[in-house]
C-alpha positions in Angstrom: 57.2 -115.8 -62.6 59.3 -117.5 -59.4 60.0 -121.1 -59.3 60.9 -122.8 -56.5 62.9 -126.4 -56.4 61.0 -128.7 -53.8 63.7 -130.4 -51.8 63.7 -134.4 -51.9 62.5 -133.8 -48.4 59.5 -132.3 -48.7 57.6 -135.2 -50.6 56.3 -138.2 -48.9 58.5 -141.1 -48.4 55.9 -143.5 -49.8 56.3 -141.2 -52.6 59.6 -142.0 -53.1 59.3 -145.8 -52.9 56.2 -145.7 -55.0 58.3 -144.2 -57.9 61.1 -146.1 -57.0 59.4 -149.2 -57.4 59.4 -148.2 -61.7 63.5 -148.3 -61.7 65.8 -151.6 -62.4 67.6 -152.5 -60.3 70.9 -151.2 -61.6 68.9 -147.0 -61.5 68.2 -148.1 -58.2 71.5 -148.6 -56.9 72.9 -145.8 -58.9 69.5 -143.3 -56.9 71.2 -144.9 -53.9 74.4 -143.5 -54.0 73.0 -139.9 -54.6 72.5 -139.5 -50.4 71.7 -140.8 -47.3 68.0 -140.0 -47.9 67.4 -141.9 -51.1 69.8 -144.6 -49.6 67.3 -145.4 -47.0 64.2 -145.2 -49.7 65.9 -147.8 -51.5 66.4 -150.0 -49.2 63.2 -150.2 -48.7 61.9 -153.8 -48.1 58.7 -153.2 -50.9 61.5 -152.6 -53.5 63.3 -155.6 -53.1 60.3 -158.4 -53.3 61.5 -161.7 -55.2 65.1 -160.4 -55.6 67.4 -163.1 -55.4 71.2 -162.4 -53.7 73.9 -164.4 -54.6 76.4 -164.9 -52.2 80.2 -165.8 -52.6 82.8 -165.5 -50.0 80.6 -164.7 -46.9 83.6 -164.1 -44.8 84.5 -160.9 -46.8 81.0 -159.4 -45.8 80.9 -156.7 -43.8 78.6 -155.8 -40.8 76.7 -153.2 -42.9 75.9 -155.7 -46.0 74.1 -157.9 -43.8 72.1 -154.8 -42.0 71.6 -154.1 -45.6 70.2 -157.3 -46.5 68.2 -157.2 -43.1 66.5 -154.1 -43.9 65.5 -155.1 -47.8 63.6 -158.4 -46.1 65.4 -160.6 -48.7 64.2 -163.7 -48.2 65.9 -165.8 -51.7 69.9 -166.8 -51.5 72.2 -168.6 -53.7 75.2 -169.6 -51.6 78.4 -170.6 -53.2 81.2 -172.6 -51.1 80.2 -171.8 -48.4 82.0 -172.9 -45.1 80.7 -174.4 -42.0 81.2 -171.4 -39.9 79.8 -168.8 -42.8 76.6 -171.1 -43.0 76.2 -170.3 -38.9 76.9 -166.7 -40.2 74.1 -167.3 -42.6 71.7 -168.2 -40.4 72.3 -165.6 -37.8 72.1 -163.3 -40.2 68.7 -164.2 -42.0 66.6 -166.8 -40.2 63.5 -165.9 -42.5 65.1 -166.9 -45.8 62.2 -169.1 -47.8 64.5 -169.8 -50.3 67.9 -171.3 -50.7 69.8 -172.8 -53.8 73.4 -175.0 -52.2 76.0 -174.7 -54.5 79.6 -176.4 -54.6 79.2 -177.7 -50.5 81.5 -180.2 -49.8 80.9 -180.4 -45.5 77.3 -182.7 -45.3 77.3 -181.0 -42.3 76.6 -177.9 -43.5 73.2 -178.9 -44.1 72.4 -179.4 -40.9 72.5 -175.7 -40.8 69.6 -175.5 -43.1 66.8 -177.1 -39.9 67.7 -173.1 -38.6 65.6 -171.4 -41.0 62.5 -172.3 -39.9 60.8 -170.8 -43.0 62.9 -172.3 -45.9 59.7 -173.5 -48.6 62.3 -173.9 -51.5 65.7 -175.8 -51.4 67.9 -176.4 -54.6 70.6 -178.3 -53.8 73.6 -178.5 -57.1 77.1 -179.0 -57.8 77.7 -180.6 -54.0 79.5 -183.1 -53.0 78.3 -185.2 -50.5 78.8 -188.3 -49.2 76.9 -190.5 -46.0 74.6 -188.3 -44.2 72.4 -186.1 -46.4 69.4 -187.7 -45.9 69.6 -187.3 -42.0 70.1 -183.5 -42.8 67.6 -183.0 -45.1 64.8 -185.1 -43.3 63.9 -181.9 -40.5 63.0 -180.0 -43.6 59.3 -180.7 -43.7 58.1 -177.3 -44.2 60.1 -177.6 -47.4 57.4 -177.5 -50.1 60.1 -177.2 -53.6 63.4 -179.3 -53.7 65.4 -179.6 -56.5 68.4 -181.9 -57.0 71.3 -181.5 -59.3 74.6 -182.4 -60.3 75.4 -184.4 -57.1 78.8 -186.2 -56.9 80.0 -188.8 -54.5 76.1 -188.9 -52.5 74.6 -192.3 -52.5 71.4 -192.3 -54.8 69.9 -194.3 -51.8 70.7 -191.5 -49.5 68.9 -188.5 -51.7 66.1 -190.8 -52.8 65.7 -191.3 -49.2 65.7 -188.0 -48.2 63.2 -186.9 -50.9 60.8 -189.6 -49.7 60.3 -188.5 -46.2 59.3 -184.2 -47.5 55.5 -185.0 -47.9 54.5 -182.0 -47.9 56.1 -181.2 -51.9 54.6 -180.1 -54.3 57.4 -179.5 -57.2 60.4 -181.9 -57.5 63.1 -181.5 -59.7 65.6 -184.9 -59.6 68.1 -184.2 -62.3 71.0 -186.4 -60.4 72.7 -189.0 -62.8 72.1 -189.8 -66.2 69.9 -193.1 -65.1 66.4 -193.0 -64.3 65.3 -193.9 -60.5 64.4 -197.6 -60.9 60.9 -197.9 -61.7 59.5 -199.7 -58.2 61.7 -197.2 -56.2 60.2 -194.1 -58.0 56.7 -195.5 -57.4 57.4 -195.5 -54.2 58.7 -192.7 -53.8 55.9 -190.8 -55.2 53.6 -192.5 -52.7 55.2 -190.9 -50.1 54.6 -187.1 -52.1 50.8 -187.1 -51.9 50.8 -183.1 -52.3 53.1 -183.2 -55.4 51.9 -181.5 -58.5 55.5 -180.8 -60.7 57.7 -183.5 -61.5 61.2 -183.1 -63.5 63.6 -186.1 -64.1 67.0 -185.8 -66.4 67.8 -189.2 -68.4 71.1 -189.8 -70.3 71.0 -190.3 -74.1 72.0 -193.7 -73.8 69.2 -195.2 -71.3 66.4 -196.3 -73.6 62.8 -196.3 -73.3 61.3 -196.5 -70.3 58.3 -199.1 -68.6 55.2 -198.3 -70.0 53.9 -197.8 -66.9 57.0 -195.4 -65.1 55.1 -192.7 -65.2 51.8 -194.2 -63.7 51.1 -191.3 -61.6 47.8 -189.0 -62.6 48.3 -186.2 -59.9 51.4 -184.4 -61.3 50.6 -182.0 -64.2 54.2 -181.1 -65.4 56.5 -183.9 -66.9 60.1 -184.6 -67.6 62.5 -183.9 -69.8 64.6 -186.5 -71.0 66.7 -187.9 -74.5 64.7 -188.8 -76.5 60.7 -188.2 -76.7 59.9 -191.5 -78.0 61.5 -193.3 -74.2 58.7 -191.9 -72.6 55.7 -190.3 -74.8 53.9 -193.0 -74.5 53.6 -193.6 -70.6 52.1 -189.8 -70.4 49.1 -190.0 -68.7 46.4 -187.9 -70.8 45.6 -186.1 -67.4 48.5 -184.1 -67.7 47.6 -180.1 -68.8 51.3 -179.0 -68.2 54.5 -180.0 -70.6 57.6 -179.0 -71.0 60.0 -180.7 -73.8 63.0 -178.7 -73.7 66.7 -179.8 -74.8 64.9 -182.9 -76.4 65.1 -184.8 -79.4 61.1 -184.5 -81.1 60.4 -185.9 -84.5 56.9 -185.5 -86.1 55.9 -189.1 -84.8 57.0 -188.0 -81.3 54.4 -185.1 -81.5 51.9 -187.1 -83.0 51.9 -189.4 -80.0 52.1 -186.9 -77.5 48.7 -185.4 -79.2 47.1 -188.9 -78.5 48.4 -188.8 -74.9 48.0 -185.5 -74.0 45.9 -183.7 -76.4 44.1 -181.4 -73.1 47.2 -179.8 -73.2 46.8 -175.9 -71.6 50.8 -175.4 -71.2 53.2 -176.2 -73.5 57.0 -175.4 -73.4 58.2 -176.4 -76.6 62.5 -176.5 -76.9 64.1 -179.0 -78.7 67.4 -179.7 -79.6 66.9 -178.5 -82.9 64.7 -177.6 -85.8 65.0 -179.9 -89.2 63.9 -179.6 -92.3 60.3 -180.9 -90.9 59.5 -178.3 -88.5 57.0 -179.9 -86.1 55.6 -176.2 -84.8 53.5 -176.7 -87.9 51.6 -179.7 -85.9 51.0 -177.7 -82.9 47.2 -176.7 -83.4 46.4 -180.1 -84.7 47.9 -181.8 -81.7 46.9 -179.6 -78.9 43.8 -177.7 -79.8 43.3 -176.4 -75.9 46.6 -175.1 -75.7 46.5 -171.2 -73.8 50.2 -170.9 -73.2 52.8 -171.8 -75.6 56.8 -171.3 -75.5 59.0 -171.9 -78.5 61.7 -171.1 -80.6 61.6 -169.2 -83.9 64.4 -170.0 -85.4 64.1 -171.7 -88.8 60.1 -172.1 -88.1 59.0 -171.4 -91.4 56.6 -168.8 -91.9 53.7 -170.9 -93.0 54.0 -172.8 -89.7 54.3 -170.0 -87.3 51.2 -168.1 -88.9 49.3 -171.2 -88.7 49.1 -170.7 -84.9 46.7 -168.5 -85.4 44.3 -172.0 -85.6 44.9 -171.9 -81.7 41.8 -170.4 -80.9 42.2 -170.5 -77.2 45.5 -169.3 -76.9 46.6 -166.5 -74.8 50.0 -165.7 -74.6 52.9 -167.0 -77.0 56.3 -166.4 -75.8 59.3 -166.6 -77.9 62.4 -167.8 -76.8 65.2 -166.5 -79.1 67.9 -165.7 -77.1 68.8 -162.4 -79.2 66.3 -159.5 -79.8 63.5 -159.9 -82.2 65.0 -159.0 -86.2 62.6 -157.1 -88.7 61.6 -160.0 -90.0 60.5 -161.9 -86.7 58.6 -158.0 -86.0 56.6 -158.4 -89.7 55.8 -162.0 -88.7 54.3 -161.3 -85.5 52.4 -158.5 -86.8 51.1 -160.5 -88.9 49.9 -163.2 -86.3 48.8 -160.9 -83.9 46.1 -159.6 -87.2 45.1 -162.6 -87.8 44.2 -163.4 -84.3 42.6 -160.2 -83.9 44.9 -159.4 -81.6 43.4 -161.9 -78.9 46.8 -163.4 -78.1 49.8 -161.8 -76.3 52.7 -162.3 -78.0 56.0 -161.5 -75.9 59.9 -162.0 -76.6 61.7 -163.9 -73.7 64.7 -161.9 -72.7 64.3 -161.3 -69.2 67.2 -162.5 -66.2 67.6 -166.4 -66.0 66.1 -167.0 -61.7 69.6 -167.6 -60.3 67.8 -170.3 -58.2 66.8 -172.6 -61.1 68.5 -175.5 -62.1 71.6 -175.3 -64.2 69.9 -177.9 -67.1 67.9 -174.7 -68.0 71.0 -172.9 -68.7 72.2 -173.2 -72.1 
């Protein structure tokens, strides 16, 4: 019997991108460089959705890269020191960017380049600095709909809090600038200004204190801070809020158990804290947060006892465990385990995908 190879040719191009479309990232580049044929399926702009480029020394970039970037659609950036004249470059280059994370910019007029791409929805500005000036930059960018503040140095906490007040049209705002909470009549005010905002994420030094009972006075945002310790803020939670995440935080068992009064309608909880003591508080989980549906936490040193009593959870649909290294035999048995006793009803998945090169660098670590 005669076989006969089909040529790469002869098959459909949507073929070709359909299949692609199984490979990382990495097979795909190394397809890429078979030839000029699968080089131009690759580049194909359905293979490249939600890819994030990070960009470093723009003025080494070639013609081709950005005729590259150009014909993948990629619409998410991280730019690193970036000059004046590479930021024109920039936005020449790709106008349609929707996303944009700032990093190490020392020229405030740099961000005046930013009012060029006219469909920028999410700006992460970290690492900068800034002086005089940002707001008046910033303030064009009212299609903005995500900003996120970090790490600024030498920029006037008047000017960013500015700035932040006149985007109205957010919805998720991440303030991790200082190690001192906005004061409390400015941040009221501030949030007046956000009708449309539904994520809210403030960084508070260890040294602060508590905060007003009534600081975070606000029932339309659903996600709340993190922040050193629980107990400055647990109790000014309103019990509207179905979203938490406590992550890099300091939580003992009375913490939890006044988060439960607050917020026992909890549907999302991100549970990270600084560490696990001999009192484990996953153990209080189901007793606190009955509604829960999505949980993230840490296995390590959760006692057995406590991490099969999950299965009380009875609406829960997807646990995710953060463990930064692969799951060991005895984490497998364990889950196993749950997943039996819960009939299998809840997805259970190990947290070990790529950190979004866009986030914040508090969520590093």
């Amino acid at each position: 019997m005669a076989f006969r190879t089909v040529g790469a040719a002869q098959l459909p191009s949507e073929v070709w991108v359909h299949v692609f479309g199984y490979l990382s990232t990495t097979d795909k580049l190394n397809i890429r460089s078979c030839c000029k044929y699968f080089k131009k399926m690759v580049d194909h702009w359905s293979l490249w959705k939600g890819n994030t480029v990070v960009l470093k020394k723009l003025c080494a970039y070639t013609s081709q890269f950005w005729t590259t970037l150009r014909r993948r659609k990629i619409s998410s950036v991280v730019v690193q020191k970036a000059s004046l004249k590479e930021w024109k470059q920039l936005a020449l280059s790709l106008p349609w960017l929707t996303t944009i994370a700032v990093e190490h910019c020392f020229d405030v007029k740099a961000f005046e380049i930013l009012k060029q791409f006219h469909n920028l929805k999410r700006l992460a500005i970290r690492r900068c600095r800034c002086g005089q000036g940002l707001s008046d930059a910033i303030v064009p960018l009212q299609q903005v709909t995500h900003f996120s503040v970090c790490e600024m140095h030498c920029a006037p906490r008047s000017d960013i809090v500015s700035a932040v007040s006149k985007l109205s049209h957010l919805t998720s705002l991440l303030y991790h600038e200082g190690n001192h909470p906005i004061p409390r009549q400015i941040f009221h005010l501030m949030l007046n200004r956000l009708p449309h905002l539904k994520h809210l994420s403030l960084k508070m030094g260890t040294q602060h204190g508590s905060l007003p009972d009534d600081y975070f006075n606000i029932y339309k945002t659903n996600g709340f801070p993190e922040g050193h310790p629980v107990s400055a803020y647990a109790h000014s939670i309103p019990n509207t809020v179905t979203s938490l995440t406590l992550q890099r935080v300091m939580v003992e068992q009375k913490d939890m158990k006044a988060l439960g009064k607050q917020a026992s309608g909890l549907l999302y909880l991100h549970f990270d804290p600084c560490s696990y003591n001999s009192s484990s508080s996953i153990g209080e989980i189901p007793k606190l947060f009955p509604q829960l549906m999505t949980l993230k936490m840490r296995h390590y040193n959760v006692p057995e006892k406590e991490f099969l009593s999950l299965q009380q959870l009875k609406h829960l649909e997807q646990l995710e465990i953060l463990d930064a290294h692969s799951p060991s035999p005895h984490l497998l048995q364990l889950i196993h385990k749950l997943q039996v006793l819960t009939n299998h009803r809840t997805q259970i998945i190990h947290s070990l995908g790529p950190r979004d090169p866009t986030t914040c660098y508090c969520t590093h670590y």
